[in-house]
Residue frames as qw, qx, qy, qz and C-alpha x, y, z in Angstrom:
[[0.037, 0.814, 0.115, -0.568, 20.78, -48.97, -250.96],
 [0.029, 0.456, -0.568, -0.685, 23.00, -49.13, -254.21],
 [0.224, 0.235, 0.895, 0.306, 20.81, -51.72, -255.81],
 [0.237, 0.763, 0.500, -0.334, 17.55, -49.57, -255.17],
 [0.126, 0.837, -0.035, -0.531, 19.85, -46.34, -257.04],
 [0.350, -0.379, 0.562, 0.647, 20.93, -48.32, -259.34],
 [0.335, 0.488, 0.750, 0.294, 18.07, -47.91, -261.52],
 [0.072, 0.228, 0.239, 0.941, 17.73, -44.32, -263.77],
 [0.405, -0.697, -0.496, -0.322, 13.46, -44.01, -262.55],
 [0.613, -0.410, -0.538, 0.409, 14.91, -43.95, -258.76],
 [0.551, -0.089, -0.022, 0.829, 17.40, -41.89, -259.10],
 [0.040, -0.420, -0.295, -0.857, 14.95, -39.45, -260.90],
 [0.550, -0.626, -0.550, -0.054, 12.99, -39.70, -257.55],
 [0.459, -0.481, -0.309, 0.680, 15.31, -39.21, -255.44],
 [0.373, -0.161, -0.021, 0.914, 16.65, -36.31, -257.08],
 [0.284, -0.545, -0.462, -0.639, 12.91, -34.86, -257.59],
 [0.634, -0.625, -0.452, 0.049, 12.02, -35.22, -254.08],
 [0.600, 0.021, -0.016, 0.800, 15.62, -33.62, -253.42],
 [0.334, 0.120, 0.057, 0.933, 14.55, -30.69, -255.27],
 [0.339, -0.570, -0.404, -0.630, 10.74, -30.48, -254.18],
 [0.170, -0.267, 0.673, -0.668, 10.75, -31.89, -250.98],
 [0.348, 0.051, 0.910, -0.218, 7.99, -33.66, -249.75],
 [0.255, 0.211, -0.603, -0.726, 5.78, -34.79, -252.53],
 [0.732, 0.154, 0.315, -0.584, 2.53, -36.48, -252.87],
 [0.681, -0.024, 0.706, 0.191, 2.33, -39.70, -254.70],
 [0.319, 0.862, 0.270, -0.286, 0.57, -37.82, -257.16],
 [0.027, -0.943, 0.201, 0.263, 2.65, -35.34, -257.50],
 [0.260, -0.642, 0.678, 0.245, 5.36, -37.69, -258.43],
 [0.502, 0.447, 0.684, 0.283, 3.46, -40.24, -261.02],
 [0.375, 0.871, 0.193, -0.252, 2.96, -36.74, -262.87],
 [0.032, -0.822, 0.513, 0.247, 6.81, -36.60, -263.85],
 [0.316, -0.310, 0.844, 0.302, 7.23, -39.64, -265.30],
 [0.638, 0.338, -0.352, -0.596, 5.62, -40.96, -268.36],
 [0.377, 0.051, -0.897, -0.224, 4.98, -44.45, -266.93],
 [0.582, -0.387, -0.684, -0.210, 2.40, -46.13, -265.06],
 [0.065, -0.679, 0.486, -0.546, 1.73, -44.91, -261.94],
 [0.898, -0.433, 0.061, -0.052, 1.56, -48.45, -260.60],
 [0.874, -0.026, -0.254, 0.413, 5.12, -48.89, -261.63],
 [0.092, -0.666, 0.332, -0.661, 6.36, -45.17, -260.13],
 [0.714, -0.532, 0.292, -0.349, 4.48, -46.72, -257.17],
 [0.982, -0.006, -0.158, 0.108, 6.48, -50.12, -257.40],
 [0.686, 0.312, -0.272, 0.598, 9.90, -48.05, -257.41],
 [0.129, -0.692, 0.240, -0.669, 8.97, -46.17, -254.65],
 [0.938, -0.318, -0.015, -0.135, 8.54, -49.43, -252.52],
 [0.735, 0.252, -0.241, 0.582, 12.24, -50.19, -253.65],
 [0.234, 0.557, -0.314, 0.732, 13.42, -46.58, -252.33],
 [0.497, -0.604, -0.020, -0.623, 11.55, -47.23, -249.15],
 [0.965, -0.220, -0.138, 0.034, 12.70, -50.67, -248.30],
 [0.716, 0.302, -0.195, 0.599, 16.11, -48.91, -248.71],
 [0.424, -0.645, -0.360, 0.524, 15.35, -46.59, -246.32],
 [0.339, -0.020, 0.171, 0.925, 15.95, -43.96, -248.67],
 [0.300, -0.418, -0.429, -0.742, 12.41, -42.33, -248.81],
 [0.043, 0.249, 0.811, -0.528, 9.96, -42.04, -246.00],
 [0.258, -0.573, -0.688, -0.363, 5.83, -42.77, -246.27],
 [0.228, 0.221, 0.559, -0.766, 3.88, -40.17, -244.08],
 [0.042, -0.429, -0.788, -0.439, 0.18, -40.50, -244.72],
 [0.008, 0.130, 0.160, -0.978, -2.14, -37.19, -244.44],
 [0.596, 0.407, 0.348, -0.598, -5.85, -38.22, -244.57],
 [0.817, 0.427, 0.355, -0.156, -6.15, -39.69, -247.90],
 [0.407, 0.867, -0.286, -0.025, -2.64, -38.63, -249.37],
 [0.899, -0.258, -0.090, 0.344, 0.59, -40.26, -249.21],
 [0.099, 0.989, -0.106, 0.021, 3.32, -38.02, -248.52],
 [0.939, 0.066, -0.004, 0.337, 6.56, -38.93, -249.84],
 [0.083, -0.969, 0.229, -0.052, 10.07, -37.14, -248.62],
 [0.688, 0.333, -0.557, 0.324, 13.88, -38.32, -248.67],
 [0.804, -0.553, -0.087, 0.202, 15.20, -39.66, -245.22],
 [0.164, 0.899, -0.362, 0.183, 17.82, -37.30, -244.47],
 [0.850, -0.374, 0.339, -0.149, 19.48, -40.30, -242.43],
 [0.815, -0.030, 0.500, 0.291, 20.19, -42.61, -244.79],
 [0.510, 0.811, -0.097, 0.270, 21.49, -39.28, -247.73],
 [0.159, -0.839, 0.514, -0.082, 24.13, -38.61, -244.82],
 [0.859, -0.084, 0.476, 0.168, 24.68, -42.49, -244.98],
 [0.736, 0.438, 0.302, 0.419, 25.36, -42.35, -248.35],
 [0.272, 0.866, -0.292, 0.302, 27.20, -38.82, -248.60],
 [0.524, -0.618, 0.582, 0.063, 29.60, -40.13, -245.70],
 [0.813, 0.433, 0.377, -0.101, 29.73, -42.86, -247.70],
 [0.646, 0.590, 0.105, 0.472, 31.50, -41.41, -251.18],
 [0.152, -0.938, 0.254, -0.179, 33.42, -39.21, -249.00],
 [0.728, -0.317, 0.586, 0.163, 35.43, -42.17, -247.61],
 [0.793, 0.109, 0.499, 0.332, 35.53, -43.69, -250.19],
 [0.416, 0.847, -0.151, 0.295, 36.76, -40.18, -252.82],
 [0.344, -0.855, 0.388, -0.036, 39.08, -39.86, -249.73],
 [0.881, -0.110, 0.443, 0.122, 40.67, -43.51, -250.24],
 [0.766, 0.524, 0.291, 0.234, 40.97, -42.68, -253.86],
 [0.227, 0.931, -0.209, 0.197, 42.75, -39.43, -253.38],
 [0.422, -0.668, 0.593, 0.155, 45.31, -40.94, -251.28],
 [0.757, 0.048, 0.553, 0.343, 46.18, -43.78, -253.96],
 [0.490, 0.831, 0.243, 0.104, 46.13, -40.92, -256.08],
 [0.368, -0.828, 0.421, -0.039, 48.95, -39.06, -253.91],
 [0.650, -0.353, 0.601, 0.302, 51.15, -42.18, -253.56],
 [0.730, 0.379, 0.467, 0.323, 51.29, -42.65, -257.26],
 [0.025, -0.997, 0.064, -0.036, 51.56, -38.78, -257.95],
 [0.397, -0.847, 0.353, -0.013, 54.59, -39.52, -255.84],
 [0.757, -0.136, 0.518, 0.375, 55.91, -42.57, -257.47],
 [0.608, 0.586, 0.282, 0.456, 55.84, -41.10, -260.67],
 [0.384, -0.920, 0.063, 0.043, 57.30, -38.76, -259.27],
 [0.520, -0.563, 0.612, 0.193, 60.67, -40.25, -258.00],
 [0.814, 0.138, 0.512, 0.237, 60.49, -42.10, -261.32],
 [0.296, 0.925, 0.230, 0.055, 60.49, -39.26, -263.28],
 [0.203, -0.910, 0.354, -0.077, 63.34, -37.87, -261.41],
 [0.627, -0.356, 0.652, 0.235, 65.56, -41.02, -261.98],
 [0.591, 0.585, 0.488, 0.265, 64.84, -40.90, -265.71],
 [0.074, 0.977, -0.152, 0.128, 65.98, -36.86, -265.62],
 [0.373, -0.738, 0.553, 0.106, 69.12, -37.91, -263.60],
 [0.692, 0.085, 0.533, 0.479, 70.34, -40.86, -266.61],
 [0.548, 0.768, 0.279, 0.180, 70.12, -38.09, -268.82]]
């Protein structure tokens, strides 16, 4: 999943799809100013990652984010901001107490 977002095109998918919903292929080779075989190449990536889903509507493809695998990934950087604020806390706190022995030699 992080390899697929870790390219700037993707990301501009995702966060197109994000703000359109579901989107024709079309619709989404129109926003970028490259080929739309390679649009279509990074949209294989976001699929294999599960981060897009293919519906197909008579002769259209209809392309939409998997709300699944965004709660994957927002759980995801929650943990892991949550980790960071607590090592933030303990340190907070050592510098803290260190602080306060440095006030008390004075």
């Amino acid at each position: 999943m992080f390899s697929a977002l870790a390219d700037p095109t993707r990301r501009s998918i995702i966060e197109l799809l994000a703000t359109n919903g579901q989107m024709t292929a079309s619709d989404i080779y129109s926003n970028f100013d490259v080929t739309p075989p390679a649009v279509s190449q990074h949209l294989k990536v976001l699929r294999e990652a599960n981060l897009v889903q293919l519906a197909k509507s008579a002769q259209k493809h209809l392309y939409s984010l998997n709300p699944k695998r965004m709660h994957d990934l927002e759980d995801w950087v929650k943990q892991t901001t949550e980790h960071w604020e607590e090592r933030f806390d303990r340190l907070d706190t050592l510098l803290e107490a260190e602080k306060r022995k440095i006030e008390k030699r004075r």
